[in-house]
C-alpha positions as CSV (number, residue, x, y, z in Angstrom):
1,X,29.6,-14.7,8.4
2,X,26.4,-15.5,6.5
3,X,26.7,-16.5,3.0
4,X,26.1,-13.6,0.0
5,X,24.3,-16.4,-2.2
6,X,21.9,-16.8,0.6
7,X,21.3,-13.4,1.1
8,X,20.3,-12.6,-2.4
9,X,17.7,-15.2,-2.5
10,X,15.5,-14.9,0.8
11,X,13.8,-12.3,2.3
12,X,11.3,-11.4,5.0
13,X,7.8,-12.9,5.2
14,X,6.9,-11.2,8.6
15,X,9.6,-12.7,11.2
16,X,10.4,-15.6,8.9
17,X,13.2,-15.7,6.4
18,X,11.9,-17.6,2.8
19,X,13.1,-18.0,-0.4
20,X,12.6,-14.8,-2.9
21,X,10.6,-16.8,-5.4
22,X,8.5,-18.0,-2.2
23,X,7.1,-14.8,-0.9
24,X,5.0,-13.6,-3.4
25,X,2.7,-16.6,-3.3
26,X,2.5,-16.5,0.2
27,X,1.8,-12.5,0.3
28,X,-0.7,-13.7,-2.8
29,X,-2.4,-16.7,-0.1
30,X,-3.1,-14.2,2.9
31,X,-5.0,-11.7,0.7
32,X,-6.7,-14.6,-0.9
33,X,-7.8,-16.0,2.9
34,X,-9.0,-12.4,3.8
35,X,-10.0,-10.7,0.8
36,X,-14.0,-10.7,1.4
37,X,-13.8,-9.7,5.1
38,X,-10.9,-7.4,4.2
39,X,-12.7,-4.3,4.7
40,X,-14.4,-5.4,7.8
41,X,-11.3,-5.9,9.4
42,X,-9.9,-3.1,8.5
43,X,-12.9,-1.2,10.3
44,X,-12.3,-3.7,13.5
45,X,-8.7,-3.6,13.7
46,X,-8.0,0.1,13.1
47,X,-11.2,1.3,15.0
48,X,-12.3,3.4,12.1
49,X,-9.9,5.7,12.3
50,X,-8.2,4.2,8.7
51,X,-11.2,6.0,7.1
52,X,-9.6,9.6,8.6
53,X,-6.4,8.7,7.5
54,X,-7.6,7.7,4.1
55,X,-9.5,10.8,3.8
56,X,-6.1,12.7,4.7
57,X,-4.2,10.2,2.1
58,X,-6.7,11.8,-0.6
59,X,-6.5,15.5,0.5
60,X,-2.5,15.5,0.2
61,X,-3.1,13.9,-3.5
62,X,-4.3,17.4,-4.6
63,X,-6.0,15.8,-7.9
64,X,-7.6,17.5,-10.0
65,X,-10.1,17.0,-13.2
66,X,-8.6,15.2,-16.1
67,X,-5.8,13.6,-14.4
68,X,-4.6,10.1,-14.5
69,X,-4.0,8.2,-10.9
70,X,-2.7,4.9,-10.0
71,X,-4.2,3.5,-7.0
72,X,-1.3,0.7,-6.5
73,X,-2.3,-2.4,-4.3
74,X,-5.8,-1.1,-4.4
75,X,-7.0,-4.2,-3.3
76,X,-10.8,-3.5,-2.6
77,X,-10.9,-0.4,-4.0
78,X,-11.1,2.2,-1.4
79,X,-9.3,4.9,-2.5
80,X,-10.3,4.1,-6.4
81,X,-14.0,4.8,-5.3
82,X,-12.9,8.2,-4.0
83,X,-10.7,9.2,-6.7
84,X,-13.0,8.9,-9.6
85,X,-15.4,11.7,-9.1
86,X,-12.4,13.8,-7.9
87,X,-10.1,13.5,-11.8
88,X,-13.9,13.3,-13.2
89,X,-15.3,12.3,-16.7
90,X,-11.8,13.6,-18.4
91,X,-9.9,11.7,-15.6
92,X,-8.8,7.9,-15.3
93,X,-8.0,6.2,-12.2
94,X,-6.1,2.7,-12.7
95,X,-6.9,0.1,-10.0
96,X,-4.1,-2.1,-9.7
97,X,-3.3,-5.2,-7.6
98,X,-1.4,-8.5,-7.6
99,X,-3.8,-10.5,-6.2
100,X,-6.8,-11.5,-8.0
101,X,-9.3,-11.8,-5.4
102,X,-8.6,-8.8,-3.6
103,X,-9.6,-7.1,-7.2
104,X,-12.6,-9.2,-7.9
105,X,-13.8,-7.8,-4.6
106,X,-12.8,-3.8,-5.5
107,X,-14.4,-4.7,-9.2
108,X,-17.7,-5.6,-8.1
109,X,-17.8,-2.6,-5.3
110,X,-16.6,-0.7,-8.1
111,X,-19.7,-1.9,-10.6
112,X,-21.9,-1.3,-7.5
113,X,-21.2,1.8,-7.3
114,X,-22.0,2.6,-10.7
115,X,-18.4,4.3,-11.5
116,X,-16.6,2.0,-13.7
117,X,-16.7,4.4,-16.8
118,X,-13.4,6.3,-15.4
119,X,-12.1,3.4,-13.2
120,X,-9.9,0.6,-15.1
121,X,-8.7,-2.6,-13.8
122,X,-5.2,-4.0,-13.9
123,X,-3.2,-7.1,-12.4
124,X,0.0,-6.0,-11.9
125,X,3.2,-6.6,-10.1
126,X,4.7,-3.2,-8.3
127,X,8.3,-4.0,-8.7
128,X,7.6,-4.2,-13.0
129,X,4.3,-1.4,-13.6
130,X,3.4,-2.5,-17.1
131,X,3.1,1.5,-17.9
132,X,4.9,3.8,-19.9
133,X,6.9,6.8,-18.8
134,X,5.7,9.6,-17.4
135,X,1.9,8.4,-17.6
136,X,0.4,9.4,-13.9
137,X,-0.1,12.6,-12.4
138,X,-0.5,10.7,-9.2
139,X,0.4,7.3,-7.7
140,X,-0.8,6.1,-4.4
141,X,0.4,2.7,-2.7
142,X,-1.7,2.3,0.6
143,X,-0.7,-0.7,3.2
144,X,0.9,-2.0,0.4
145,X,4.8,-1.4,0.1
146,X,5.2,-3.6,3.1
147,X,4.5,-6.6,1.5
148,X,6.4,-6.0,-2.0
149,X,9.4,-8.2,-1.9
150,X,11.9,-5.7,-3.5
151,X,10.3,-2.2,-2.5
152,X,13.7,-0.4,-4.1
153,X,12.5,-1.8,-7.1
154,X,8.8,-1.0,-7.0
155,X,9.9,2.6,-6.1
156,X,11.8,3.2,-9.1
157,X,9.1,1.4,-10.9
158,X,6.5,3.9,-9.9
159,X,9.2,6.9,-10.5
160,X,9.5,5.5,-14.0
161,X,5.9,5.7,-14.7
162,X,4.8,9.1,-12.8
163,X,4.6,12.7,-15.0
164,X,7.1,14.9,-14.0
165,X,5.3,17.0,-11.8
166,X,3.4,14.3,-10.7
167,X,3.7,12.8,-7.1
168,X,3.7,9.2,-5.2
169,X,1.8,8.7,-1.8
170,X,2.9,5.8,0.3
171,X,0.7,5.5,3.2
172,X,2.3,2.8,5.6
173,X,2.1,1.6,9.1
174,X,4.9,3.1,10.7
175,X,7.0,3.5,14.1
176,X,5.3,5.6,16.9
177,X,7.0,8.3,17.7
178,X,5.8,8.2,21.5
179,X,7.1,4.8,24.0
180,X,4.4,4.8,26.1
181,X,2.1,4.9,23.1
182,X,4.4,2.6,20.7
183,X,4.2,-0.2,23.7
184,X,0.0,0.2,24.0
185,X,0.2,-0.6,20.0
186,X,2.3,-3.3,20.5
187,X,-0.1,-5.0,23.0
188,X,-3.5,-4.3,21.6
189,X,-1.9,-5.6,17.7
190,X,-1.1,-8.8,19.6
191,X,-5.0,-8.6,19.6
192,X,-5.2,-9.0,15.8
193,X,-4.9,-12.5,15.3
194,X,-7.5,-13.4,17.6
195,X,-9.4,-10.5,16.1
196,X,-8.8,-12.3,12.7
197,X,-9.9,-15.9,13.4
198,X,-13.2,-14.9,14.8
199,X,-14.1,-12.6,11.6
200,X,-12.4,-14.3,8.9
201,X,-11.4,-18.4,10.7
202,X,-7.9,-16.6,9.5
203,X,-5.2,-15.7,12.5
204,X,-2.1,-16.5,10.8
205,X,-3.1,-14.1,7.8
206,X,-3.4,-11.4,10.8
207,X,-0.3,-12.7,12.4
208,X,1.9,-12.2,9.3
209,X,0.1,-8.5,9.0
210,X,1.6,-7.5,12.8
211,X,4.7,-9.6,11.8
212,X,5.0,-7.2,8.3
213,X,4.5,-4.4,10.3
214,X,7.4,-5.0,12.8
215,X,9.8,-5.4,9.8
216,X,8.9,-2.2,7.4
217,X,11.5,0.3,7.2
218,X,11.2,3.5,9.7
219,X,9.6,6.8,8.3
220,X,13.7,8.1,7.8
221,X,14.6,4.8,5.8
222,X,11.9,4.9,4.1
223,X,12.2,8.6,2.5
224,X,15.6,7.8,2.2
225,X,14.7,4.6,-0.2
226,X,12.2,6.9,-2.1
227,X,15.3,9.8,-2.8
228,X,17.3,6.9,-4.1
229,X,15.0,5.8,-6.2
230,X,15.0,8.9,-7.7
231,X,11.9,11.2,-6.3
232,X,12.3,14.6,-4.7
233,X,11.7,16.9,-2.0
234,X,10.2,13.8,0.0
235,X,8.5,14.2,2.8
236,X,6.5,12.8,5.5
237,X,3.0,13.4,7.6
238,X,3.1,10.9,10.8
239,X,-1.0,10.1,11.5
240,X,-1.5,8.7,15.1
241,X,2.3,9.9,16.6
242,X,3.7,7.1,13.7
243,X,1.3,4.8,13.9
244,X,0.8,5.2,10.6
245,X,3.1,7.8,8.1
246,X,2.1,9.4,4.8
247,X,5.4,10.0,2.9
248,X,5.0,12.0,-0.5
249,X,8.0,11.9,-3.4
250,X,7.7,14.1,-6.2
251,X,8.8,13.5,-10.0
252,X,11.5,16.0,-10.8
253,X,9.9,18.7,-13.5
254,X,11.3,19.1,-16.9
């Protein structure tokens, strides 16, 4: 029987089993190693199709003018970019991300852009949102939950800090729902390390990505976690038969 102690102080970085304290800087290094190619990869490794999901991500938000979203592990800003003009002038979006270079890169697309008057800038952790209740109308985490160390934690965090009303989007790689399909996935992501070195001189950043995928809880599990973290009437959309799964938690109403 393994020892309790030990339990309590590792966890998963892909396949390998590290100290607690250990996996945030290491999470912190890949997106470091791949943060200025990120998008390019993205675009390589997904085939496009992550911009249709996105888009989809961004439909089930149902934002409207004047509201407030968090765009959680925003990373290079994606979704921040498409927010803005949607909550408008008398909206806010917050752009939020532990890693510093992955926001330096979403900052100066952001600048670019020329959309910086609604869009703020934050380095946070997930697991503690440095917000007050009840401030979003909307909180999205995309490819992000995965590689949060306590995702229980980061759930209630963003339950905490949502209106009531308001809703969270986790869009996640997932489990296919189809074999014959699920095993194709499984060869061609084998690809994405090799994929990785030739774009980025990075393969173990893309090896730890498969690795993360393998590990993150089912689409069941995971609408289980968000319930007990206190959101309601959860739900999921799979994209690409599980590939990838949009689950949506609301913020019980007053």
């Amino acid at each position: 029987m393994s020892d309790p102690t030990e339990q309590d102080t590792t966890t998963h970085f892909g396949y390998e089993e590290v100290p607690v304290a250990e996996k945030e800087e290491r999470v912190g290094q890949v997106f470091r190693s791949v943060a200025q190619r990120y998008d390019i990869m993205n675009d390589v490794i997904s085939l496009g199709s992550h911009r249709l999901i996105k888009r989809y991500t961004i439909e089930l938000s149902a934002l409207r003018k004047g509201q407030k979203v968090l765009d959680l592990a925003g990373g290079t800003g994606d979704f921040s970019i498409k927010f803005a003009p949607i909550v408008g002038d008398t909206g806010q979006v917050v752009l939020a991300d532990i890693n510093e270079a992955m926001l330096h890169v979403g900052r100066d697309r952001i600048i670019d852009k020329g959309l910086s008057e609604n869009i703020e800038i934050a380095q946070v952790n997930a697991e503690c949102l440095p917000f007050a209740d009840n401030t979003f109308d909307c909180i999205c985490i995309a490819y992000g939950l995965r590689n949060v160390t306590d995702k229980d934690a980061a759930l209630a965090s963003m339950q905490r800090v949502l209106k009531p009303g308001g809703r969270v989007l986790v869009l996640e790689f997932s489990k296919p729902t189809n074999d014959l399909l699920g095993k194709a996935y499984d060869t061609y992501s084998k690809l994405w390390p090799v994929a990785g070195k030739m774009l980025t001189g990075d393969a173990d950043s893309y090896q730890y990505l498969v690795e993360s995928i393998r590990m993150h809880p089912d689409q069941d599990t995971l609408k289980s976690m968000m319930e007990n973290a206190g959101l309601v009437n959860c739900k999921y959309h799979n994209v690409l038969s599980g590939i990838s799964a949009i689950h949506i938690g609301f913020k019980a109403a007053d």
